[in-house]
Every structure is written in C-alpha cells, then in structure tokens.
C-alpha positions as CSV (number, residue, x, y, z in Angstrom):
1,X,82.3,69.8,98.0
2,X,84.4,73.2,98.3
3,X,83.0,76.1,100.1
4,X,80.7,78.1,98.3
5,X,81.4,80.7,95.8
6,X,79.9,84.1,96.0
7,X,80.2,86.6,93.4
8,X,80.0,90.6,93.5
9,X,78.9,92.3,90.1
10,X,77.1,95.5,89.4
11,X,78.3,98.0,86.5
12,X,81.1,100.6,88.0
13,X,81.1,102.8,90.7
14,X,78.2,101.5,92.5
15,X,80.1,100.3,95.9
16,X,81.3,96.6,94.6
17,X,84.5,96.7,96.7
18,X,83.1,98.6,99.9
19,X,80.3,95.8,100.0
20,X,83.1,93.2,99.3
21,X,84.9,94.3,102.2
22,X,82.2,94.9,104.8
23,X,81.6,91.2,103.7
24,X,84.9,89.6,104.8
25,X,85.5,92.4,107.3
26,X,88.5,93.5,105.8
27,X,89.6,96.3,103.7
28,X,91.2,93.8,100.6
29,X,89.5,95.7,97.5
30,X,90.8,98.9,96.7
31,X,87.8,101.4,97.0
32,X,88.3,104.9,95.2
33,X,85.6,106.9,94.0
34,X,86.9,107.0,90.7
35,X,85.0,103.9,88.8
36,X,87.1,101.2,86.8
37,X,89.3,100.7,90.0
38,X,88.6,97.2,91.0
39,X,90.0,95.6,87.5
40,X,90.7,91.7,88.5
41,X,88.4,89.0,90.2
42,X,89.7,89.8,94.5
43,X,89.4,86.7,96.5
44,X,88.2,86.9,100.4
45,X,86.8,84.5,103.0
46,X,83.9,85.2,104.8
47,X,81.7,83.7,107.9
48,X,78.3,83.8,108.8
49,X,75.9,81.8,111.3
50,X,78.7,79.0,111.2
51,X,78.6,79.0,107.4
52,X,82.2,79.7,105.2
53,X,82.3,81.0,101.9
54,X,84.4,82.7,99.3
55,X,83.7,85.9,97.9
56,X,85.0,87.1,94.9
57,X,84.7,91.2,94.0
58,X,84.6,91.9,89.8
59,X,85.6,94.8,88.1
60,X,82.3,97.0,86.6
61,X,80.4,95.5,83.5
62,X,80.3,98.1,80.7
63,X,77.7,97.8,78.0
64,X,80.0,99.2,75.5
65,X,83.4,99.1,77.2
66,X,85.3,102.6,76.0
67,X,88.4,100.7,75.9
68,X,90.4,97.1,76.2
69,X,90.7,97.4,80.0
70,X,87.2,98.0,80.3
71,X,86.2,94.7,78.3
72,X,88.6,92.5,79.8
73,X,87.2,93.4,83.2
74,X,84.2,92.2,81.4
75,X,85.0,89.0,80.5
76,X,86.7,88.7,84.3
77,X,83.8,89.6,85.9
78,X,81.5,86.9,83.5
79,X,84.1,84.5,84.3
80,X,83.2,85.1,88.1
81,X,79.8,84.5,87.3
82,X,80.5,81.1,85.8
83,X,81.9,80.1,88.6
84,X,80.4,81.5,91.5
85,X,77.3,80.1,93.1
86,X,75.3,83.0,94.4
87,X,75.6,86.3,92.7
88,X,74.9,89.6,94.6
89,X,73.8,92.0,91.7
90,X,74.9,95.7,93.6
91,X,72.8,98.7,92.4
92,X,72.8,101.9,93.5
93,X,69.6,103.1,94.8
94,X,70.1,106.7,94.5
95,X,70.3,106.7,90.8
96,X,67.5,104.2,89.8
97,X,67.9,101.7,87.7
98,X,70.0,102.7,84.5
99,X,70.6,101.3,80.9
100,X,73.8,99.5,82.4
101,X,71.9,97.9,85.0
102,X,69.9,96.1,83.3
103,X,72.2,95.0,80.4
104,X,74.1,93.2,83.7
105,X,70.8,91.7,84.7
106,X,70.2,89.9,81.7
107,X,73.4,88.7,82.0
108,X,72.4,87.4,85.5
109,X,69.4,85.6,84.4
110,X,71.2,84.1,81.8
111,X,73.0,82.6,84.2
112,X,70.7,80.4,86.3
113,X,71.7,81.1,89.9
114,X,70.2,82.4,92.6
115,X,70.6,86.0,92.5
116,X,70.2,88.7,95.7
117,X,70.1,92.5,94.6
118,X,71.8,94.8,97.1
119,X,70.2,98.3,96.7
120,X,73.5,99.9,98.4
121,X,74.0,103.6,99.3
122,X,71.1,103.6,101.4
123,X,72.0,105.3,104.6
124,X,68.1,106.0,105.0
125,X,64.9,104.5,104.0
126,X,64.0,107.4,101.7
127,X,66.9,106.8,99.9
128,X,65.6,102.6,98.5
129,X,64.3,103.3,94.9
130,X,61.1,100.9,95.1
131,X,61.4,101.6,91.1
132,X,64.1,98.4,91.7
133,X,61.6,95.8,92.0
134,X,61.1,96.0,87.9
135,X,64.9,94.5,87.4
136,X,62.3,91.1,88.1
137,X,65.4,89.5,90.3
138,X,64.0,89.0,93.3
139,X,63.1,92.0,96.5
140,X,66.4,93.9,96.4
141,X,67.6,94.6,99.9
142,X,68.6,98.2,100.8
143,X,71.9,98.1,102.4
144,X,74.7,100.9,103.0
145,X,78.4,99.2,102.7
146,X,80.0,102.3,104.1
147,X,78.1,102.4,107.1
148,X,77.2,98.6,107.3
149,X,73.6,99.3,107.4
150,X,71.5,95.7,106.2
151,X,74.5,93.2,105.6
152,X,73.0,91.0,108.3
153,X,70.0,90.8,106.4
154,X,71.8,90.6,102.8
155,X,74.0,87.5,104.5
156,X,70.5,85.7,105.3
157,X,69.7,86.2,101.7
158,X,73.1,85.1,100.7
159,X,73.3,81.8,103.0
160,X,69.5,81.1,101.4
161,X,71.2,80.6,97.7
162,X,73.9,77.8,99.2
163,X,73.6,74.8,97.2
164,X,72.9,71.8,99.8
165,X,75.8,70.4,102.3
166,X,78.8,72.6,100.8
167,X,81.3,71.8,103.5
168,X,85.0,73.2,104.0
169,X,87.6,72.4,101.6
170,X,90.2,71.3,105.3
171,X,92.8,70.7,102.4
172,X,93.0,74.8,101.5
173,X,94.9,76.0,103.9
174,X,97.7,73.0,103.3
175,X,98.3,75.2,100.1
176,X,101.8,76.1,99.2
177,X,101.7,79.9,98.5
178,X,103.4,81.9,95.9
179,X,103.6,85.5,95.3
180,X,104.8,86.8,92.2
181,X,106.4,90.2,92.5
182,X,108.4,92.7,90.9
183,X,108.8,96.1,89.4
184,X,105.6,97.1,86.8
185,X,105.4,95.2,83.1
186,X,108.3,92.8,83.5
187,X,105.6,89.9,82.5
188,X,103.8,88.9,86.4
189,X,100.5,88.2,85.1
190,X,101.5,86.5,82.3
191,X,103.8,84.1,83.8
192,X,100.4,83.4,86.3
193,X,98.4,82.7,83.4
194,X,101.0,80.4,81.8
195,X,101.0,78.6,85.0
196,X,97.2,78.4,85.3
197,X,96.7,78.1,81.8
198,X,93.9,80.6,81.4
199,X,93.7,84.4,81.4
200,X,93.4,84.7,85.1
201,X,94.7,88.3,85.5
202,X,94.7,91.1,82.6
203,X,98.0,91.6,80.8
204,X,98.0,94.6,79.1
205,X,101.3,96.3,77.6
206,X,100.4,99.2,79.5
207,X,102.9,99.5,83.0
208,X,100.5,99.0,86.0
209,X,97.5,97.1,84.9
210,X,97.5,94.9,87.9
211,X,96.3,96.9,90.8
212,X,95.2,94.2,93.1
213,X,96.8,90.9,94.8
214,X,94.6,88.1,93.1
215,X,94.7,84.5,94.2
216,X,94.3,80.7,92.2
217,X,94.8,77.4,93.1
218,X,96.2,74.9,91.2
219,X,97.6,71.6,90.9
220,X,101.8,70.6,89.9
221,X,103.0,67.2,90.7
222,X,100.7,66.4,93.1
223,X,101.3,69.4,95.1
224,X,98.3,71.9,96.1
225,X,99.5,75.7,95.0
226,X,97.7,79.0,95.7
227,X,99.2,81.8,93.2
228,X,99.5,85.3,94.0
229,X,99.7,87.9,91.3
230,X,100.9,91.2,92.3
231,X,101.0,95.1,91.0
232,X,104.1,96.2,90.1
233,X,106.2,97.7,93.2
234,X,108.3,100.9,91.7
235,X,110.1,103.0,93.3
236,X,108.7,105.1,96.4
237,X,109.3,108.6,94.9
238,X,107.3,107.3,91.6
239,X,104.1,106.1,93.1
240,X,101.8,109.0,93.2
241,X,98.2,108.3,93.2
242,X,96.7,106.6,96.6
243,X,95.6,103.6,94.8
244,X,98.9,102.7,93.3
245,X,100.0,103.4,97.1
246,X,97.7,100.7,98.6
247,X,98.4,98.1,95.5
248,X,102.2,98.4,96.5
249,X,100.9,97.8,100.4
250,X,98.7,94.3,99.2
251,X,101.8,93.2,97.3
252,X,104.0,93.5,100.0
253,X,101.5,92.1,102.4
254,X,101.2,89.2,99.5
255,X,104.5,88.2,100.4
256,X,104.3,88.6,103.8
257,X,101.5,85.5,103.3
258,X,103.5,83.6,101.5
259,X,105.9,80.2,101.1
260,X,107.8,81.2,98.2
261,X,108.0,84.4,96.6
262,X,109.4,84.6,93.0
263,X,110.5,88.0,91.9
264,X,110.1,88.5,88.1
265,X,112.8,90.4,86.5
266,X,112.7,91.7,82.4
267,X,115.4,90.1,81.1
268,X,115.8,92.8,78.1
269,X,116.7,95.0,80.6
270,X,119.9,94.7,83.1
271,X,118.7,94.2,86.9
272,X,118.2,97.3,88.3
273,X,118.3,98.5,92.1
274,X,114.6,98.7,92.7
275,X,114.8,94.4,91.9
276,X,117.1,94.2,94.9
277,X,114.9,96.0,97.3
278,X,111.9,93.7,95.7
279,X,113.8,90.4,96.4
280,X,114.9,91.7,99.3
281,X,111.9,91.8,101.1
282,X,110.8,88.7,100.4
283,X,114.1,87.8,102.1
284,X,113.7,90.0,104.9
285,X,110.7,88.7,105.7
286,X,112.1,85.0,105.3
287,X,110.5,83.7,102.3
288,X,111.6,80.5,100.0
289,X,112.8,82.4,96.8
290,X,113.2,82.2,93.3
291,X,114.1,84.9,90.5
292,X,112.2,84.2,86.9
293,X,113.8,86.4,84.1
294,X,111.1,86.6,81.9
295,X,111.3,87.6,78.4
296,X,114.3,85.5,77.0
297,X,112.3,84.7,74.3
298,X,112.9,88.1,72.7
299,X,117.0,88.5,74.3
300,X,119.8,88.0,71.3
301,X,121.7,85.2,73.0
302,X,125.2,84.4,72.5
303,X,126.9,81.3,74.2
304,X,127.5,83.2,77.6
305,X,124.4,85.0,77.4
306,X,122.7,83.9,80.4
307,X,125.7,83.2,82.6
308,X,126.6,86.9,82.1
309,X,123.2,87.8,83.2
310,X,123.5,85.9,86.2
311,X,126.5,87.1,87.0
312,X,124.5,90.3,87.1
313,X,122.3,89.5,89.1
314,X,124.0,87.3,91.7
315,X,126.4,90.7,91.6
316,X,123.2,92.7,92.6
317,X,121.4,90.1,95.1
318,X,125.1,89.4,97.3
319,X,122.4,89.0,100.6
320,X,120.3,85.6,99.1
321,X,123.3,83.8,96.9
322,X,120.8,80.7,98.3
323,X,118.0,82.0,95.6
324,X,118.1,80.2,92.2
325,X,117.9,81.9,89.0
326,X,115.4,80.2,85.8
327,X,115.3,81.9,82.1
328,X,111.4,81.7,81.4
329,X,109.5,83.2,78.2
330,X,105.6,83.5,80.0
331,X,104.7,83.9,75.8
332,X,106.2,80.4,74.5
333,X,106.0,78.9,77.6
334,X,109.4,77.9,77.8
335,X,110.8,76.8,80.8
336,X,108.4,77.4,83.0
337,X,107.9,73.7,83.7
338,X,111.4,74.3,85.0
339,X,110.2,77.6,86.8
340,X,107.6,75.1,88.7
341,X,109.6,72.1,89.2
342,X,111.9,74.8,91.0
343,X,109.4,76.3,93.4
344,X,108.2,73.3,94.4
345,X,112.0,72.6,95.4
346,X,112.4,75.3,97.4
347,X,109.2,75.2,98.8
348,X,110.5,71.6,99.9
349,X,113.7,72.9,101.3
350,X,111.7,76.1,103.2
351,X,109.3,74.0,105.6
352,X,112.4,71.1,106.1
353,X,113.5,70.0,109.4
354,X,116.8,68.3,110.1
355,X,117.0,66.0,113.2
356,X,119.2,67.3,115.9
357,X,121.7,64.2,115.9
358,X,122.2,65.0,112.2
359,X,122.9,69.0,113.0
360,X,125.0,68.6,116.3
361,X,127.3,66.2,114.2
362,X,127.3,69.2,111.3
363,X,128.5,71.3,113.7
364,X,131.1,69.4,115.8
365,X,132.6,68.8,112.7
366,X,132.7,72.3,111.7
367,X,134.5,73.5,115.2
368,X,137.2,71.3,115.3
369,X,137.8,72.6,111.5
370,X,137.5,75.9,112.5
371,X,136.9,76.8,115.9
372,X,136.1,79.8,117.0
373,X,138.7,82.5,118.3
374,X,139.0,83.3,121.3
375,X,137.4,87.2,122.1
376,X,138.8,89.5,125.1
377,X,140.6,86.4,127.0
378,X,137.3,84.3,126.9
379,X,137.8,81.2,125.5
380,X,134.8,80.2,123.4
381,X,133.2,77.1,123.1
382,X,130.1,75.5,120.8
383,X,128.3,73.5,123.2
384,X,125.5,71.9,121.1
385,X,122.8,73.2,118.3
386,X,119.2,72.0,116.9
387,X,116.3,73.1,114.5
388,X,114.0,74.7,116.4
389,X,111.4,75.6,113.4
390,X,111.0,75.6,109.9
391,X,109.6,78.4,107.3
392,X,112.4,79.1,106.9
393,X,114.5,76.5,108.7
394,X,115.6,78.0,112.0
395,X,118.5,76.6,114.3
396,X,119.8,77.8,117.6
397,X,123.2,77.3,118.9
398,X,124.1,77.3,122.1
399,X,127.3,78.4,123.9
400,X,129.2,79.3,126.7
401,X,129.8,82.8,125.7
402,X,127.5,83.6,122.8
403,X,127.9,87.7,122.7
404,X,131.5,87.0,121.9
405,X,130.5,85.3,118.7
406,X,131.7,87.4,115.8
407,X,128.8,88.1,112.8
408,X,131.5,86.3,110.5
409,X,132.0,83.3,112.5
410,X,128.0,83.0,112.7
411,X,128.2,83.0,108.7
412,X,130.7,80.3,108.6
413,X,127.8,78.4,110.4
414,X,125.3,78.9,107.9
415,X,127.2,78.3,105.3
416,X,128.0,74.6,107.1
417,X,124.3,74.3,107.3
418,X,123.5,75.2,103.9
419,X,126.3,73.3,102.1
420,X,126.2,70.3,104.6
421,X,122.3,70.1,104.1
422,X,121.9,71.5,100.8
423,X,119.3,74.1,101.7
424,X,118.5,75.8,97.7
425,X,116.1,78.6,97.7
426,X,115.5,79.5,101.3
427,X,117.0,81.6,104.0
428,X,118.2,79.5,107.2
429,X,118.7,81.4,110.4
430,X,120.6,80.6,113.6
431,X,120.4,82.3,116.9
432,X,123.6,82.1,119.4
433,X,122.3,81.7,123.0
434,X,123.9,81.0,126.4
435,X,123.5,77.2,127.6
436,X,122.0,78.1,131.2
C-alpha cells in the first residue's frame, strides 16, 4: 500500500498553505494574504512518530465561485478529497463559522473519511471559537500555523485517521523526474494533462495561471515518471508581484530536482531570447533535455515548415546542439507519444555509464587522429580517461600537463564522446586533471 494521503481544504484565506508548510517543514505553497493564491493541488512529504505521508494543499472552495479560476480550484480541490485519505478541514477561528464553511463541510461528510478540523489563527486560547463544535466533525483542534502553536497535537489526530499498515511506496524515489518549463501560455499544463490524461493542472487562456510547481506520477513503457508542471518563467524586469517572484523561484528549483527537463516553446511564435535563458538553465544545471513546440496543430505548414523552425531554434540554443527537438499539439494529442518515447531516451542516455576499456579506447583513437598541440614548449600527452558519474554522464581525463589543454581541444573530446557513444539529449562533461 502507498503512503497515506492527506488532504488540506478549507474555503480561502483561512491559512491552507501556512498549515501545509508547517506540516512538511518547508515553505513549498505560496502563502500571500491575498485569498485565491494557492490555485493547484501542491504535493509535500511529511514525517511524524516514524509514520510518512503525503500532503496535498487545495486551492479555497467557493460556494458560488465569482469566476472560472475560482471553480476549477473547486473541482481540484474535490478531486484531492477523492483521493486523499484523511482530510484536515482548516477554519479560521477568529471569524466563526461562516456560510462557506459549512457548504465545504457537507462536502466532507459526503465524503466518508476521517476528518480533523484545525481551528487555525489561534495564537491564544481566547482566540478558539467553541461556536466550532456545531460544524458536527469531530473536536476541532486550535492550532496557529504561523507560529506552530498545536501541530503536534493536530499530527496525533492526523496519524489516528491512517488506514491500517500503509507502508512506504521504496519504488517512489526510483522515479524519473520531469519538469516542464517555459515562458507563460506556451501550452505547459496542457501538455501535463495530455500526458496524464486528466485535468491535473488548470489551463486557462489567461498568461500565468500556473503559480505553483505541481507533481504526478505516471506510468510509460514500463518506466515510473513523476511530472512537474511549472509557472511560466518571463522575463526578470516583467515579474512584478512577490508571488509571481516565488513561482519563478519553485520552477527553477523544479528543475534543479529533476532528470529531464523539457522546455515548451509556442510554435506560432518564433523562439525568442527569454527560451534560451529557460533551456539554458536546465542545461546549466546539467539536466537530460528535450524542447516540445507545442501548438503545431494551429501553424500553416508548408513542406519545410518545421525544418525551418528548427533551424531557428538550433540557431538560438548553439550551447545544447545534444537536445532534440518534437512538434507536439497538447489539444489533438499529436505526437506526444513521440514526446514520451523521447524523454524516456534521454532519460536513458542521462544516468548511462560507459565502461572504462570502452572510453580509453574512444580516446586513444581520438589522439593519434588529432593529438593535441603542443602549448609553450610542453609537449602534451593524454595519458588515460574514465566515467566517473552519471546524471549527466561525467568523464575525467587525465594528463601530463592538463592546464595546457586548450577549451577547443577539450570540445573535440566531447564531441568523440558524444558521437562515439551516441549520447542524445544530455550534457556530458569532462574534467582535465594531472596523472600524479
């Protein structure tokens, strides 16, 4: 049996995310005092007395959501209460129970799980609202998530709900991880809820509806995945309000996390500067990659169409020539059995390892094709070279005078590697050290 499942709800602006995060002891949801900020189902691990669980953190349930946003997060947050196995039902004690309140109780007892009621904002006993007892769910426990006042006592009650001998899922954390990233309504969420086949994240036209990092599993060829969906990184001088600041900080960190990282491009529009310096991170930080235009479904194609567009982007992306390019429509679906079937390659090719025989023989060859030249009247010499690690695949070589090595002979080597091992979709790296 998987871990448990615990799921956050409350209606909005009643400390969701700061009681999420107090939780898993890290600051993952977004916490702002303006309501409706928390849109998505967030994901965290948490521990307590020996026990792990998932949490899950839902966007406010509206009784009559002013707008589409508002009832997505709706159905999000009722889709978390499917699925979860305890629910903690978040009030907030200073204002009493309201209308909203209990419209999301019925909803809870609809339900059938167990159910704990955090009173939350109570930094001191005369602020609990005994009035709370009438939602008839239970003795509701006054906590503060700012201050972590009662969360010991709101864990017991949580670890009291566990259905009987839910043990670790040891098989998570062998995952291959994707992030999806790229510049605001070029089509991530819907290419993550192509791939998962349900409305996972909300796509909306509007540019920025993502605002949080959200992660599924999910199965491909035998293969375990975990799926990130990111908020749209724009440029620096652009993002102005201190949430957008902090979604652009969980997608980068996203990628940081991850095996592969596939940067989404619009392919009605021509690759633009801000795409490079989204890939290029993910490169940077030495991630598999892949680039998804999305959106061909709508592009007037001619013969060349997509060649010229690759030639665009190849043009743009010179630093990761390694990074393959698919043509995906996240609406028809096309291609993006092609758009898995590539990941999973490069995902291969990112945690490979070559045997040492195989690489020294790579590059003994490559020397007496093109040895190195000679540098201030040292004559150079490649001694021997090896895979040290993989993620990506790593290689030192070792010389006699390695700080003679020009950056352009050190290329050449990669290049042997890549060609000689067929490395597609992930960086290599190789390290020039003195034999001692």
């Amino acid at each position: 049996m998987a871990k448990p499942l615990v799921a956050i709800v409350g209606r909005p602006n009643v400390g969701k995310s700061a009681l999420f995060n107090r939780i898993i002891r890290s600051r993952v949801s977004i916490v702002d005092d303006s309501p409706g900020i928390t849109r998505d189902r967030i994901y965290g691990d948490a521990e307590w007395c020996g026990r792990t669980f998932a949490v899950v953190d839902t966007g406010g349930i509206e009784t009559d959501p002013p707008n589409d946003i508002s009832a997505k997060m709706r159905v999000q947050a009722e889709l978390a209460i499917a699925q979860a196995d305890v629910l903690v039902f978040v009030v907030d004690s200073r204002c009493g129970i309201t209308s909203e309140d209990q419209e999301v109780a019925n909803i809870l007892r609809r339900a059938r799980k167990p159910v704990v009621v955090a009173a939350n904002k109570v930094d001191d006993p005369r602020h609990f609202d005994y009035g709370l007892y009438a939602l008839g769910l239970g003795e509701p426990i006054a906590v503060s998530a700012v201050h972590g006042i009662g969360i010991g006592d709101l864990l017991d009650a949580i670890a009291d709900g566990f259905p009987e001998k839910a043990a670790l899922d040891e098989a998570e954390d062998e995952r291959i991880r994707i992030a999806v990233i790229g510049r605001p309504n070029v089509g991530k969420s819907s290419i993550v809820n192509r791939i998962l086949g349900e409305e996972r994240s909300i796509v909306s036209d509007l540019p920025g509806t993502t605002r949080d990092a959200i992660d599924s599993s999910f199965e491909f060829e035998g293969e375990q995945y975990a799926i990130v969906d990111t908020a749209g990184i724009r440029k620096h001088s652009k993002v102005s309000e201190s949430v957008e600041r902090y979604s652009v900080l969980r997608a980068l960190r996203a990628v940081d996390r991850c095996d592969v990282a596939v940067t989404v491009l619009d392919g009605t529009e021509d690759p633009a500067t801000q795409d490079t310096k989204i890939a290029g991170y993910a490169h940077d930080a030495g991630k598999a990659a892949v680039i998804a235009v999305n959106k061909w479904d709508i592009v007037e194609r001619k013969d060349a169409t997509a060649r010229e567009y690759e030639s665009k982007v190849r043009d743009l992306l010179q630093f990761m020539p390694y990074a393959p390019v698919v043509f995906v429509s996240a609406i028809t679906g096309r291609r993006i059995s092609k758009l898995l079937e590539t990941i999973c390659t490069c995902a291969g090719q990112h945690r490979r390892r070559v045997q040492t025989s195989l690489v020294n023989k790579v590059i003994e060859d490559a020397v007496l094709r093109n040895p190195p030249p000679d540098e201030k009247g040292k004559q150079i010499r490649i001694l021997y070279a090896a895979q040290v690690s993989a993620k990506p695949p790593r290689f030192v070589v070792f010389s006699n005078y390695p700080e003679y090595i020009h950056f352009s002979y050190k290329r050449f080597l990669e290049n042997v590697l890549r060609d000689s091992f067929e490395f597609v979709g992930t960086p290599i790296e190789i390290a020039l050290k003195r034999r001692e």
